[in-house]
N, C-alpha and C positions, 0 to 999 in steps of 0.2 A: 851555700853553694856560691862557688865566684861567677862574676860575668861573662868571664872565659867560658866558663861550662852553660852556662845557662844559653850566650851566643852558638854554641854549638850542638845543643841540646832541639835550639831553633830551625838550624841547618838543615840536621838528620832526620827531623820531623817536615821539613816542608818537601827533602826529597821524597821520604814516606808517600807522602800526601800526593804529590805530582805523580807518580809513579801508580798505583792505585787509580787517582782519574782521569792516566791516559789508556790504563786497560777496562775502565768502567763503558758498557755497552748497554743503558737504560738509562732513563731520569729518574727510577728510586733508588739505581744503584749509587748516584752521583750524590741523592741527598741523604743516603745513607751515611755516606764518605764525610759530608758536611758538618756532620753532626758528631761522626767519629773524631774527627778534628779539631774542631771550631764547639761541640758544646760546654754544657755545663759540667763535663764529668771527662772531660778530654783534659790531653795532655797539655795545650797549651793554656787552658785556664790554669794548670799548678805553676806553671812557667811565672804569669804573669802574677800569682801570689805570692812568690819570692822575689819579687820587687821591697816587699814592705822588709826585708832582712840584708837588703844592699845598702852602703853608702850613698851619700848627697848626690856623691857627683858618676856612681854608676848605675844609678835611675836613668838617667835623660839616653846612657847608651842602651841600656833594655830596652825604653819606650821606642827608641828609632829602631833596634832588632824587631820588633814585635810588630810595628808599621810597616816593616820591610817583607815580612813574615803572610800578611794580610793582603800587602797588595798582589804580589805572586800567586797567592792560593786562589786571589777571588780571580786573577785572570785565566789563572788555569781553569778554573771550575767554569768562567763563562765560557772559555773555547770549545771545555767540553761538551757542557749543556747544549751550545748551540748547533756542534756534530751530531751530538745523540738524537737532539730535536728533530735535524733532519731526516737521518736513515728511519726514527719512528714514522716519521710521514710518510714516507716511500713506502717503510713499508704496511702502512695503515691501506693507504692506496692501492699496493699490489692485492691487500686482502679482499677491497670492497670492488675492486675493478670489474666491470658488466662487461661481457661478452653479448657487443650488440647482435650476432649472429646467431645465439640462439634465438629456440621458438620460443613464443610468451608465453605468459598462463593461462588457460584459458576460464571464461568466463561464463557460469552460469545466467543466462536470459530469461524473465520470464514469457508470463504471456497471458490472453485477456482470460477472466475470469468464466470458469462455466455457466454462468447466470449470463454475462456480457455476451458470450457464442453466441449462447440460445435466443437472447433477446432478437439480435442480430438478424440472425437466420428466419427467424416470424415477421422482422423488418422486413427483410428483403425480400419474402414470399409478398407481401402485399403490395409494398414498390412496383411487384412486376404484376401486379392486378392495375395499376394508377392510382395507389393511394397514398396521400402525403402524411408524413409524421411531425406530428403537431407536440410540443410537451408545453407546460402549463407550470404556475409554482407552486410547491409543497405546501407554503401555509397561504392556504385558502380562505373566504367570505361563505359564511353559515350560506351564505344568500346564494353562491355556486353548489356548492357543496351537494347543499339539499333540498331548498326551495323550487331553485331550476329544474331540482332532478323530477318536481312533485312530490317533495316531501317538506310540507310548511308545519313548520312551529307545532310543536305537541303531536304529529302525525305517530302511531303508536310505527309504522315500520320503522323508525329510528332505532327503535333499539334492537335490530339487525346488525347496526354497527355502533360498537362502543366507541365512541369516540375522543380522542385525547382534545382537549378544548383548550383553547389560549387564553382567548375572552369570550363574550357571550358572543359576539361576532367574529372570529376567528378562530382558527382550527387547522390541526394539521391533516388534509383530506385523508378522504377513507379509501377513496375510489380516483380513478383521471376521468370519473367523467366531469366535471367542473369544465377541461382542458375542451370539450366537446359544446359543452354551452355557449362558453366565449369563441371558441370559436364561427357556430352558427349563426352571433351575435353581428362579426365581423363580416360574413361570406355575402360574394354578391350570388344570390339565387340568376340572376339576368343572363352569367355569364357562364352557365354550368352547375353539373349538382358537386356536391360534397360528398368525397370519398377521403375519410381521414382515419390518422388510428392516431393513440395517445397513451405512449409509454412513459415510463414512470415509477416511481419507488411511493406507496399510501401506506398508512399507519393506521395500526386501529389497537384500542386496548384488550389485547387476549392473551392468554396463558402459553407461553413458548412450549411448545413439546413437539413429536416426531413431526404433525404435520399442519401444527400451526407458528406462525411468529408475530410479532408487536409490530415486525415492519417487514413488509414484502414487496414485490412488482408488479406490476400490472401493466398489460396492454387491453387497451377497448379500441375500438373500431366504432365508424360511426359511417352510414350513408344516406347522403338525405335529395330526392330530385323526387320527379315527377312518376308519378307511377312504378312505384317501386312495391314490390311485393313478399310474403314469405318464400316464398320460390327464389327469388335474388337471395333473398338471405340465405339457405339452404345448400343453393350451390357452391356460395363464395367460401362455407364454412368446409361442405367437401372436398373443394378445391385445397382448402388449406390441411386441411386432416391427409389428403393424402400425400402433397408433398412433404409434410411435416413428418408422418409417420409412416409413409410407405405407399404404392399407388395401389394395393387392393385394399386400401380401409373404406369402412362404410358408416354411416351417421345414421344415426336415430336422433329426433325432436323428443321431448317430454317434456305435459306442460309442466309450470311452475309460475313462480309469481315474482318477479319484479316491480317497486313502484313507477320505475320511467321506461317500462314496456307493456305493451298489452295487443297484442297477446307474448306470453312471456314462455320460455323452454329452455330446459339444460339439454343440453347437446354431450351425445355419448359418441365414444366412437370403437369398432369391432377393435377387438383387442391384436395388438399388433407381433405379441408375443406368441399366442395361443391360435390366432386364426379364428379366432371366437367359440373353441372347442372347449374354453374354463383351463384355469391356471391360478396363478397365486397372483399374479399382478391382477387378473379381472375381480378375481375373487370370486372365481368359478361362475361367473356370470355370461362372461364371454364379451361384456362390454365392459368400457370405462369411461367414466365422468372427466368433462375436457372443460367445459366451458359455459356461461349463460349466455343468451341472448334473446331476442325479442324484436318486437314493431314497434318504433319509439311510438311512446304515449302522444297525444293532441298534444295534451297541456304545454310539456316539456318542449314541443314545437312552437308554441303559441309564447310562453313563456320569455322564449329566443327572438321573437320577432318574427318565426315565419310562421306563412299561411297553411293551417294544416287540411283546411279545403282543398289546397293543390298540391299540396307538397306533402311526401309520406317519406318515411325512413326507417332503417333497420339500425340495429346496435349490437353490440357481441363483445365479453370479459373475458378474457383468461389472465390467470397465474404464471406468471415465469415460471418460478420452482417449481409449479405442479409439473408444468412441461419437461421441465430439464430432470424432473426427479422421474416421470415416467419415463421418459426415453431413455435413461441411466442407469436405471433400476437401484435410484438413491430412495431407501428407506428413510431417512430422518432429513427433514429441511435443513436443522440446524448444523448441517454439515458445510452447508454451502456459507456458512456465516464464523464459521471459529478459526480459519486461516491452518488449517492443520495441513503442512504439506502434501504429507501424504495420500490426503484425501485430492490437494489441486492438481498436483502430477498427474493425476489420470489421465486429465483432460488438455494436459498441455499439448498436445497434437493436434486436437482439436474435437468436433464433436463427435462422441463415438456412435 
């Protein structure tokens, strides 16, 4: 083929070529074109292999056809490129564009845990008695724990509560009463008696099932002044059974046995479902088991520093769970512990 032809062959290929990427309207369309053109298997690679079949002196006019060829195509291709780039952006933008005038999404809230209400609301029944809430740390001194309680080294009521043990001298408590020793430790009797309560999360080693767990809550109460009787204690607990559970509930004492009380009683209260007529919650009893308490022991006073020749005090346990699970009518504790929505939703409005 002469240079004549092969110059014109160049021509009719670069109008090809412009023509094509002034109507190309994408960047794959452009590098399709590129490749159509310009590659390995395009028409202008056969072009430049018929170089090797030309004369000396009609090489050097190929190579400048062919230079001339490359500068044209890459400028057309950047004009293009750089059009197409645009209008993609615009309309990249027109696609993601926010209408700030719509409404948002909205968003699910939680809210405080059933255990949290409850706790809460037995706070707040006491507060409005004048009781402060005192909390204490989880791992505790064998020496709080137990000894305080009146329960020394080898005492057989220990193994009442399994205990998870750190070292022979620490432990993660069983109970908040610990938070009730040190505090009595601390208190000026001069200046007033001691009305305190002491919430809290205790551990103890037991077998998880409906209505026990390895770790639960606890509030105890503690009150300690001058002439303080069972009769104080009796009221304060009626006081609280009925705004807890309603204002016609009624208490019953029975005794029982605590070691840092004496005299010691679980505290039942008329069943608030039934009217104390028997039901599935009392267990056809017509009552139900809420609480222990008692007349703190001497010792336990003695222990603490104070004088139990002058000074007398009452004490009182309850269970969170138990609470929230009677007033709920939650069958199994381990409900309040596995995060299963279903089960929190109930109580997102609050306590039923």
């Amino acid at each position: 083929m002469s240079i004549v032809d092969l110059q014109k062959d160049l021509d009719n290929l670069l109008a090809d070529a412009q023509q094509q990427i002034s109507l190309a309207e994408s960047s794959k369309v452009l590098n399709d074109i590129k490749v159509a053109f310009t590659g390995k298997k395009s028409q202008l690679q056969a072009i430049q292999k018929e170089m090797r079949s030309l004369a000396p002196d009609e090489k050097p006019q190929l190579g400048q056809a062919l230079k001339q060829f490359n500068t044209a195509f890459n400028q057309s291709m950047e004009t293009a490129q750089s059009q197409v780039a645009a209008k993609e952006l615009q309309a990249q933008l027109e696609a993601e564009r926010l209408d700030v005038t719509l409404p948002g999404h909205s968003h699910k809230f939680g809210s405080r845990h059933i255990l949290t209400q409850t706790r809460e609301q037995v706070e707040d029944i006491f507060l409005g008695m004048g009781y402060q809430v005192v909390e204490g740390p989880e791992v505790e001194q064998d020496l709080y724990n137990f000894e305080k309680m009146n329960l020394p080294k080898d005492h057989p009521a220990r193994d009442m509560q399994d205990t998870f043990y750190i070292t022979e001298e620490l432990l993660m408590r069983t109970h908040t009463s610990p938070v009730q020793a040190r505090t009595m430790e601390k208190h000026d009797f001069s200046k007033g008696p001691l009305k305190m309560i002491s919430p809290g999360k205790v551990f103890r080693r037991d077998s998880d099932d409906a209505t026990h767990s390895h770790q639960f809550q606890q509030i105890e109460g503690l009150v300690v002044d001058k002439h303080v009787t069972m009769a104080d204690l009796k009221g304060t607990l009626l006081l609280f059974a009925q705004q807890m559970f309603g204002e016609d509930r009624q208490i019953r004492l029975r005794p029982s046995y605590f070691p840092f009380t004496e005299p010691s009683v679980e505290i039942d209260i008329s069943c608030f479902k039934c009217g104390g007529q028997g039901c599935n919650v009392c267990k056809h009893t017509g009552w139900i088991e809420v609480l222990g308490a008692g007349m703190v022991h001497p010792n336990v006073l003695e222990m603490s520093g104070v004088d139990s020749s002058v000074y007398k005090g009452f004490a009182f346990g309850l269970g969170i769970e138990r609470i929230a699970m009677l007033r709920n009518n939650v069958d199994d504790i381990r409900h309040f512990y596995t995060n299963d929505l279903r089960f929190n939703q109930q109580f997102k409005g609050g306590q039923n």
